[in-house]
C-alpha positions as CSV (number, residue, x, y, z in Angstrom):
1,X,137.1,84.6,97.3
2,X,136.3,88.0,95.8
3,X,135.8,86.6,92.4
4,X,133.9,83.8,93.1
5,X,131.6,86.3,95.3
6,X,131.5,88.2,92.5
7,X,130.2,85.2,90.1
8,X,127.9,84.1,92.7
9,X,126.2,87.4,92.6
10,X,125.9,87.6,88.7
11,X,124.6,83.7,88.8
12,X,121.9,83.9,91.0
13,X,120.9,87.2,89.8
14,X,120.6,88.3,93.7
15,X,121.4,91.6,95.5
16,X,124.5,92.7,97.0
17,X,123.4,92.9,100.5
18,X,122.1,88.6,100.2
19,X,125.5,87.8,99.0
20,X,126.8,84.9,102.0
21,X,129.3,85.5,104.3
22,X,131.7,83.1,102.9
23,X,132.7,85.6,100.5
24,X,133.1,88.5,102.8
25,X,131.5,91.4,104.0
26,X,129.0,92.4,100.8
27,X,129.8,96.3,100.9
28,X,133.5,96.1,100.7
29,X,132.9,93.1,98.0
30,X,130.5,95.7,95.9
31,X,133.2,98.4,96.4
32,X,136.5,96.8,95.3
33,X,133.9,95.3,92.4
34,X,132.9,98.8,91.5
35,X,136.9,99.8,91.4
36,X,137.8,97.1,89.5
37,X,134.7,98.0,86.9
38,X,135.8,101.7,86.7
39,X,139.5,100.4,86.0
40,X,138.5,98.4,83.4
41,X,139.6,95.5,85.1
42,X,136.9,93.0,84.3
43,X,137.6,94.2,81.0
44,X,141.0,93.2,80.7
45,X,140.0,89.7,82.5
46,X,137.6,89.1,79.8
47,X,139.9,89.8,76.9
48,X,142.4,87.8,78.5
49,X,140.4,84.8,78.8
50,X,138.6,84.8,75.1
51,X,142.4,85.6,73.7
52,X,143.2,81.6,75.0
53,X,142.7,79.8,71.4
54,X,143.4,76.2,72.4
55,X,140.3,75.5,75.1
56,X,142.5,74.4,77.6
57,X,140.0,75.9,80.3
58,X,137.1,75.1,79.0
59,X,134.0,74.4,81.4
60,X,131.3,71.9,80.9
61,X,128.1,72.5,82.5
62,X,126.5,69.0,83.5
63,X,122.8,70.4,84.3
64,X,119.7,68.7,83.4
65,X,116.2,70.2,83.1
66,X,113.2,67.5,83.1
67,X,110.4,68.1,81.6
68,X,107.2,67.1,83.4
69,X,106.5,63.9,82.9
70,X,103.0,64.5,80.4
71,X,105.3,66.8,78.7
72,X,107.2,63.4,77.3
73,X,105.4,62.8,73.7
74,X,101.3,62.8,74.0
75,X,99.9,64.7,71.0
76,X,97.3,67.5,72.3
77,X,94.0,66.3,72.2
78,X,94.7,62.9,72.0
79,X,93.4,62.6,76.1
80,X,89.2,63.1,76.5
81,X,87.7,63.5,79.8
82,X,84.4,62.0,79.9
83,X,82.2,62.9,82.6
84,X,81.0,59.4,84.8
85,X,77.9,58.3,84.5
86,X,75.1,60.1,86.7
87,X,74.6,58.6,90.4
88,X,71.4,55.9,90.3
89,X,68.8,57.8,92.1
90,X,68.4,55.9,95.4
């Protein structure tokens, strides 16, 4: 659980103290993460894990990002706003 608190921190980008409860207490998470940073530890992970040739952990991300739906293929210009045509006077 202390890893994957760990890589919930560095993908979301949020502070230590908004890390959830499911991973543990977030100070003693940040310490043993500091330890292991000093030690060289995440270091060693890392080496570890690009050293594996044969992509037999390899991870597929499935996300999609739409686009806005007037983002799909109109050239720029192409639309002209006219103003409608003045009220009849009554």
């Amino acid at each position: 659980m202390f890893v994957e608190g760990v890589l919930w921190i560095v993908r979301t980008g949020s502070p230590w103290r908004d890390l959830p409860e499911v991973f543990g207490d977030w100070n003693s998470v940040f310490r043993r993460f500091s330890r292991w940073s000093r030690k060289g530890v995440w270091h060693r992970i890392f080496e570890a894990m690009a050293g594996d040739p044969d992509c037999e952990c390899l991870i597929v991300d499935s996300t999609v990002v739409r686009a806005h739906q007037h983002a799909a293929g109109a050239r720029k210009g192409s639309l002209k706003i006219r103003p409608l045509a003045a009220p009849a006077a009554a």
